[in-house]
C-alpha positions as CSV (number, residue, x, y, z in Angstrom):
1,X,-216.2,148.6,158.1
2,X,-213.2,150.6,159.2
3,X,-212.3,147.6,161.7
4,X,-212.3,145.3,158.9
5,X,-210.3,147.5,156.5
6,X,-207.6,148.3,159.2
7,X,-207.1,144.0,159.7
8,X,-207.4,143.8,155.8
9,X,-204.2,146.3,155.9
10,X,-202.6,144.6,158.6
11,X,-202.6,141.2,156.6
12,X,-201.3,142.4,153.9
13,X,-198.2,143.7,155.7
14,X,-197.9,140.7,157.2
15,X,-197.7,138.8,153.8
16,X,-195.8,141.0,152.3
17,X,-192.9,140.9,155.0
18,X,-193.4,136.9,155.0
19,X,-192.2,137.0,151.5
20,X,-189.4,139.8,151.3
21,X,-187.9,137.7,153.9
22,X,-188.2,134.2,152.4
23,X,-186.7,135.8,149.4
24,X,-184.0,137.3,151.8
25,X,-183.8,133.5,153.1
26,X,-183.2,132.3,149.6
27,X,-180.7,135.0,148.1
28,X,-178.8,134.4,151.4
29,X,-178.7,130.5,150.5
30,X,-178.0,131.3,147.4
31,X,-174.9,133.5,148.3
32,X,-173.5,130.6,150.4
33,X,-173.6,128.4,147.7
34,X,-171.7,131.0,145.7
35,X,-169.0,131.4,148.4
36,X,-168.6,127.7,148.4
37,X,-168.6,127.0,145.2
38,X,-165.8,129.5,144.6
39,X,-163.3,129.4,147.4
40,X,-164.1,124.6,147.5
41,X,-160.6,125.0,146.0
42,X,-157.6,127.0,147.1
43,X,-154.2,127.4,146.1
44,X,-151.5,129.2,148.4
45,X,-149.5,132.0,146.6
46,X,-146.5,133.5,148.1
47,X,-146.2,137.5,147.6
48,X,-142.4,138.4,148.8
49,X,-142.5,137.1,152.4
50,X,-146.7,137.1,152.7
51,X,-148.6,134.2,151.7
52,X,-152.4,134.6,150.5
53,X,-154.9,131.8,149.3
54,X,-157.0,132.5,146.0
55,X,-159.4,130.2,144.4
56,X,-158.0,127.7,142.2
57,X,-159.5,129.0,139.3
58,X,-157.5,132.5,139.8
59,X,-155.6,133.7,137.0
60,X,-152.7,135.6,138.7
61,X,-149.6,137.1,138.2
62,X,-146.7,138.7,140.3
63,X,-145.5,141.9,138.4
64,X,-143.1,144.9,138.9
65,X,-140.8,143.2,141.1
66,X,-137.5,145.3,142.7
67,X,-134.9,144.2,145.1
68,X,-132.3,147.0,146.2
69,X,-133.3,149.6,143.3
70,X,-133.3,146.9,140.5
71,X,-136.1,146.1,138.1
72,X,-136.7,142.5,138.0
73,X,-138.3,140.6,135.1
74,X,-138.7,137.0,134.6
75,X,-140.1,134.9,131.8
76,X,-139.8,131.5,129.7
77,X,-136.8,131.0,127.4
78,X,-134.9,128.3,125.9
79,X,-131.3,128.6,126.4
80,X,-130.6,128.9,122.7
81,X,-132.8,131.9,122.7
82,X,-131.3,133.1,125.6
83,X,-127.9,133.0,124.8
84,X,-128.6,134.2,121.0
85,X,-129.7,137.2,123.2
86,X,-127.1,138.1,125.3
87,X,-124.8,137.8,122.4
88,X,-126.9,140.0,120.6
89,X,-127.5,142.7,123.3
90,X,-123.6,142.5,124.1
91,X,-123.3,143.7,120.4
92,X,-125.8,146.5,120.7
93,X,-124.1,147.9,123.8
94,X,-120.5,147.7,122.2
95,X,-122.1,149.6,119.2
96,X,-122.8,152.5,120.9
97,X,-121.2,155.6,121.9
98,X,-119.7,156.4,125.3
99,X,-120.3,159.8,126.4
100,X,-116.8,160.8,124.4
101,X,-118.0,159.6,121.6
102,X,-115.6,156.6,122.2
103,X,-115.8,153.0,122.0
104,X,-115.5,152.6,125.7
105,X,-119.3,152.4,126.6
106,X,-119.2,149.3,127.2
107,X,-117.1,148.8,130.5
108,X,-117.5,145.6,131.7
109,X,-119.4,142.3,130.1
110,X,-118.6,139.6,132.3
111,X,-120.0,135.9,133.2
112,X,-121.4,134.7,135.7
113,X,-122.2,131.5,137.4
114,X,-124.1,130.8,140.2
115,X,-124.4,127.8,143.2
116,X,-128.4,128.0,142.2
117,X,-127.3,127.1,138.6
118,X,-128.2,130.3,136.7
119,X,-125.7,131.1,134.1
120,X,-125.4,134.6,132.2
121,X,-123.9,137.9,131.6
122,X,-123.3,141.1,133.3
123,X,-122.7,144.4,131.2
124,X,-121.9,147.7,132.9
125,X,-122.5,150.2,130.6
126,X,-123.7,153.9,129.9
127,X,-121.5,156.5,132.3
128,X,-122.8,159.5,132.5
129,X,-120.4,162.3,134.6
130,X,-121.9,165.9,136.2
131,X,-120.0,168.2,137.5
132,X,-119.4,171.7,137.5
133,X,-119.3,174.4,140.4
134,X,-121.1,175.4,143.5
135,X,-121.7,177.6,146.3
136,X,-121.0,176.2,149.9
137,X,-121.6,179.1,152.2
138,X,-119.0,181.5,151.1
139,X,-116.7,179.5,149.0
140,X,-117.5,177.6,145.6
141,X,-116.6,174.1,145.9
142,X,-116.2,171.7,142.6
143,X,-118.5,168.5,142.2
144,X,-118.7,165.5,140.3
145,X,-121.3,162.9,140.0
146,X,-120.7,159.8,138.0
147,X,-123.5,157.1,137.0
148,X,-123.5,154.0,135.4
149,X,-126.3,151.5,134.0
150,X,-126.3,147.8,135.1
151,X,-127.7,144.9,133.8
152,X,-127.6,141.0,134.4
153,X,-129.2,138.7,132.5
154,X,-129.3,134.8,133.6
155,X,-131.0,131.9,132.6
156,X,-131.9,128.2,134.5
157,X,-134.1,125.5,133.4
158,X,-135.8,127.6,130.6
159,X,-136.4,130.6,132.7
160,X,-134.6,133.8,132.2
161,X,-134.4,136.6,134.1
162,X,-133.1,140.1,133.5
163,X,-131.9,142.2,136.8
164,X,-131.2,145.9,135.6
165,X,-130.7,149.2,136.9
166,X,-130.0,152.9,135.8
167,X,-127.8,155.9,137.0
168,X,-126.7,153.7,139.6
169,X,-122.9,155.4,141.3
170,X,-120.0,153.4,140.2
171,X,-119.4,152.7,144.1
172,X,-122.3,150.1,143.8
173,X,-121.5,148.3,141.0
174,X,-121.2,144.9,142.9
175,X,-124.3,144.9,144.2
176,X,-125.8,143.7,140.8
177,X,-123.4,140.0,141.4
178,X,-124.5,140.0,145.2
179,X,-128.3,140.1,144.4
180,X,-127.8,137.7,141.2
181,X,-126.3,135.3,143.4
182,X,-129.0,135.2,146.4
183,X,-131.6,134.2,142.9
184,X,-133.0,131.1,143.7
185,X,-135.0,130.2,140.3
186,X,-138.4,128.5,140.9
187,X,-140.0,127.9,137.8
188,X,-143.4,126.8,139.1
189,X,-143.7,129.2,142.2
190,X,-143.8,126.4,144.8
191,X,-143.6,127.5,147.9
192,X,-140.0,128.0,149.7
193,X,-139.6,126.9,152.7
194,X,-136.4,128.8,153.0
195,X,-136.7,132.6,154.4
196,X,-136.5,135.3,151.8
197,X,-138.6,137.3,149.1
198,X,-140.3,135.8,146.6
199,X,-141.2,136.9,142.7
200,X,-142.5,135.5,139.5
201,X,-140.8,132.1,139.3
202,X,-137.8,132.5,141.6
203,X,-137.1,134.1,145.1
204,X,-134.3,136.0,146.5
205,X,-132.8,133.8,149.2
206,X,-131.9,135.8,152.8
207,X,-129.6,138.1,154.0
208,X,-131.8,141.0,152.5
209,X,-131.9,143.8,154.5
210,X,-134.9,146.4,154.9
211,X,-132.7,149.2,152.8
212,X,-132.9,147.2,149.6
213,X,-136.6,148.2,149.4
214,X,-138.1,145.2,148.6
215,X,-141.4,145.5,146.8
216,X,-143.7,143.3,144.4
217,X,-147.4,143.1,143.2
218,X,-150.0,140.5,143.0
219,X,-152.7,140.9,140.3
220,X,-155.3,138.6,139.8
221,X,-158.5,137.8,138.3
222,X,-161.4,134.9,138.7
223,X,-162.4,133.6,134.7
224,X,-166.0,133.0,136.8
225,X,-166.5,136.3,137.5
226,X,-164.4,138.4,135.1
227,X,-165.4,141.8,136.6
228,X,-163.3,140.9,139.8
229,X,-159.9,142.5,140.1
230,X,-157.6,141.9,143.1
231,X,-154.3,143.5,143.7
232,X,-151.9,143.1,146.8
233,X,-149.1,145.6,146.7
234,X,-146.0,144.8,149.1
235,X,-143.2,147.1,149.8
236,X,-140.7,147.3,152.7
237,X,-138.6,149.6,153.7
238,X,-140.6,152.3,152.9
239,X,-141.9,156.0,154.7
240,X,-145.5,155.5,156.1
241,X,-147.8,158.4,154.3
242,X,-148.7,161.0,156.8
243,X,-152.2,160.0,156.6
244,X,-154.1,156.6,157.4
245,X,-156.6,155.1,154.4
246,X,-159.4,156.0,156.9
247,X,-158.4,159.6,156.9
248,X,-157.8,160.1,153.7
249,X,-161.2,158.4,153.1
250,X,-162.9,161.2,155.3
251,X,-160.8,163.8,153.3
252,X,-161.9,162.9,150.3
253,X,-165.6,162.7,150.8
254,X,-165.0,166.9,152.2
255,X,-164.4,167.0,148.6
256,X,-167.1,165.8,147.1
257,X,-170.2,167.2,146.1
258,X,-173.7,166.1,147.5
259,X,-174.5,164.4,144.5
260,X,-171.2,162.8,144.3
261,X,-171.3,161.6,148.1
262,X,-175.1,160.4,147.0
263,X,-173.4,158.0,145.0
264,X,-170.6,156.2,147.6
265,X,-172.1,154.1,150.6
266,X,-169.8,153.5,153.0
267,X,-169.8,149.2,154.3
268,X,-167.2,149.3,156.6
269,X,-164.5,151.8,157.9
270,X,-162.4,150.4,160.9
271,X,-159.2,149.5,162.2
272,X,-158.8,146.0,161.3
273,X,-155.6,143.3,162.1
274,X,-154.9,140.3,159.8
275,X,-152.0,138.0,161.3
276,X,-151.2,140.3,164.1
277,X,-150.4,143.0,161.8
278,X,-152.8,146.3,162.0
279,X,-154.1,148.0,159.4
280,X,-156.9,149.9,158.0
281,X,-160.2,148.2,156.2
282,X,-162.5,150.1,153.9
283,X,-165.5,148.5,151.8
284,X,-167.8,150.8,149.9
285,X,-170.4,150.4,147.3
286,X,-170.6,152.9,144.3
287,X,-174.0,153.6,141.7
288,X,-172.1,154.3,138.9
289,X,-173.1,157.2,136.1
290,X,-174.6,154.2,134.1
291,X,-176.7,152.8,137.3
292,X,-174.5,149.9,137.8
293,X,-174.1,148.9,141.8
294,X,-169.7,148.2,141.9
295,X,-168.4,147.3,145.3
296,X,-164.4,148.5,146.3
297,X,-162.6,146.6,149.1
298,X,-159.5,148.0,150.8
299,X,-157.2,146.7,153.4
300,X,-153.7,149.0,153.7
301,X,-151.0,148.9,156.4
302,X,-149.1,151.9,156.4
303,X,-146.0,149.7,157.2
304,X,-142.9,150.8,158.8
305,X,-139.1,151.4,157.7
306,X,-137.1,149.1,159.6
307,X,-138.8,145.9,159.3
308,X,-139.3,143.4,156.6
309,X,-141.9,141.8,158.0
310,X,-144.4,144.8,158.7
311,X,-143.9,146.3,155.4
312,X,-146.6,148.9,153.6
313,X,-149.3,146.5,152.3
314,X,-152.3,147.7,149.3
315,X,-154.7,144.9,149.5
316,X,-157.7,145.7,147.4
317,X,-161.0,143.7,145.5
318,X,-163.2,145.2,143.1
319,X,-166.5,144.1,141.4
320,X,-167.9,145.8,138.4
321,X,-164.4,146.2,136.3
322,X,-165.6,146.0,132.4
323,X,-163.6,146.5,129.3
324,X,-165.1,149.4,128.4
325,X,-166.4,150.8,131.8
326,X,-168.4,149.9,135.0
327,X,-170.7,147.0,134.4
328,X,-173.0,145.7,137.5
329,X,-171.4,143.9,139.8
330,X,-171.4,139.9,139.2
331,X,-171.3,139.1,143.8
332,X,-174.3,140.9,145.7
333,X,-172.8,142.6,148.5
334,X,-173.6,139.9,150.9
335,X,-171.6,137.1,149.0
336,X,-169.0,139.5,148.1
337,X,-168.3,140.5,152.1
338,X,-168.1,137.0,152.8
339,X,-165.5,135.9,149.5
340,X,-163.6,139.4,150.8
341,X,-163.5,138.2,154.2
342,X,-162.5,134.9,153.2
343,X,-160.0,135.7,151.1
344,X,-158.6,138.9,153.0
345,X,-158.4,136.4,156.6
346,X,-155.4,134.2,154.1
347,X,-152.8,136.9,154.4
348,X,-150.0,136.0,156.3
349,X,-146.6,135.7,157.2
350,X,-144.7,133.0,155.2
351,X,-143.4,130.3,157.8
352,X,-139.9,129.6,156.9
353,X,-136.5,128.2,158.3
354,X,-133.0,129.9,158.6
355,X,-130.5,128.6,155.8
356,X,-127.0,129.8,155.2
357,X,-126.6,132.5,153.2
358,X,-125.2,132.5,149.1
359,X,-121.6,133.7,148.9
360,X,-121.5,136.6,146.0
361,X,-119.8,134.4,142.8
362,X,-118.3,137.7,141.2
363,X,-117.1,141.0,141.7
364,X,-117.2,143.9,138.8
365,X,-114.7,146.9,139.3
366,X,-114.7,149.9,136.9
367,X,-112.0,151.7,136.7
368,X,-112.7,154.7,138.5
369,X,-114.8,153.4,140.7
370,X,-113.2,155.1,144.0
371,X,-114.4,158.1,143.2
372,X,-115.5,159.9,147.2
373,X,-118.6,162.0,145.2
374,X,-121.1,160.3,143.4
375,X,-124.8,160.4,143.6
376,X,-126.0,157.1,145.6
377,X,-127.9,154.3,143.9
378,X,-131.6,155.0,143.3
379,X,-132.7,153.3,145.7
């Protein structure tokens, strides 16, 4: 009887592994479907000098764009509109006080034309002067600081863009017609083939060197799975953090508490190089407070201040984003590794060729812009 009961047992194991693994078999399937269905059709995106392929269906965006310590923003206009505005802006900056309670805040508006075919305004505008006394070693020692807000706003082929910049020294003040100049507008983001940076419908055409900080974000979404986020975050030029996304990964889990830490499973934590350029990769899964299962994927490259081309880079995909918290996540983990992989293998260096470079169309000089101590750009 015992004999019989211990074979009973025995086939009822066996059973029931037959079917957690045909189910396995058929969720697996059912992943690879998923992954194909998604990624059948691609479309090519180019973030400043990277390229990176999203699903067709993508909704994205390039945002917070800034070239040599200047905010960059793009959008659709008409050129009635846009020259309405400029006319009207002009008159808000004449309207206002300089810091004598003058007229004079307004220093320079002043057109500009470029060999791209943008047409606009710049206005210098807003000094602001510091000075005062203090102590060098043993003797006090005047100082004076001047700065001075910039702004250029241009226009091509119903696309307007406004280039601006605060408390910026009066030394620098032809750096706004340099960079408006290297602008190439590109109204439907094809990709260039000539070498430079590219934003939200236009690119800045090459020489850009690695002290102009270039920087600019990706955001997108998929309308098929709305609780996907991704965000790819370039910036050159800038000081690697002291610590590695692995490391600060180990740090924070020292913080945690046990039931916290209960919480985060760690998927994968290792060096990992896309396109010959190292970096760290993270993927975790998180049980929410409200029981939903979220998944975070992290690729970051610490970067490196002299060159353009290995600059800091944020990659990062998340399931489970709802409007009004955490909601389960749409990908099992096994589909979502493989649309991560997928998606994460894209990045890479934008081919391009060498082309002349822009000659600067204008040159803005304040008065007192030879001034030896002023406060440099914010760059």
């Amino acid at each position: 009887m015992k004999s019989y009961l211990k074979f009973w047992w025995i086939a009822v194991l066996f059973v029931g592994a037959s079917i957690i693994h045909g189910a396995g078999t058929v969720a697996d399937m059912r992943d690879q479907r998923e992954v194909a269905r998604i990624t059948k059709r691609m479309k090519t995106i180019c973030v400043g000098r990277f390229l990176v392929d999203l699903p067709e269906e993508a909704e994205a965006e390039l945002i917070r764009p800034r070239v040599d310590g200047f905010e960059i923003n793009s959008f659709h206009e008409s050129g009635d509109e846009f020259h309405s505005r400029v006319a009207e802006r002009e008159s808000q900056l004449r309207a206002v006080p300089d810091r004598l309670a003058g007229v004079n805040n307004l220093e320079i508006a002043q057109e500009i034309k470029t060999e791209a075919g943008l047409v606009g305004k710049i206005f210098v505008h807003g000094r602001t002067v510091t000075e005062g006394t203090r102590a060098n070693g043993l003797e006090i020692e005047r100082y004076r600081y001047e700065g001075i807000d910039l702004e250029g706003l241009v226009h091509a082929g119903g696309v307007s863009f406004d280039i601006t910049g605060s408390s910026f020294s009066p030394r620098y003040v032809n750096d706004l017609p340099k960079l408006i100049a290297q602008l190439i507008p590109n109204p439907v983001n094809q990709i260039p083939t000539a070498s430079g940076f590219c934003i939200d419908r236009a690119y800045f055409h090459e020489p850009l060197s690695v002290s102009q900080r270039e920087e600019v974000v990706l955001a997108a979404r998929l309308p098929s799975h709305p609780d996907m986020e991704f965000l790819l975050i370039v910036a050159a030029g800038v000081t690697p953090a002291e610590k590695g996304l692995l490391e600060r990964n180990r740090d924070s889990h020292g913080w945690m508490s046990m039931f916290e830490r209960s919480n985060v499973s760690t998927i994968r934590a290792a060096n990992r190089s896309i396109d010959g350029i190292a970096g760290d990769e993270l993927v975790q899964r998180f049980s929410e407070d409200n029981s939903a299962t979220v998944y975070n994927f992290w690729w970051e490259v610490a970067g490196t201040r002299d060159n353009v081309f290995v600059p800091h880079i944020s990659f990062t995909m998340d399931t489970g984003k709802g409007e009004h918290g955490p909601v389960p996540s749409s990908l099992s983990q096994d589909v979502a590794l493989r649309f991560w992989d997928k998606i994460s293998s894209s990045i890479r260096v934008r081919p391009s060729v060498a082309a002349n470079a822009i000659p600067t169309q204008a040159r803005l000089t304040p008065a007192s812009a030879s001034s030896p101590d002023r406060a440099p750009p914010p760059r």
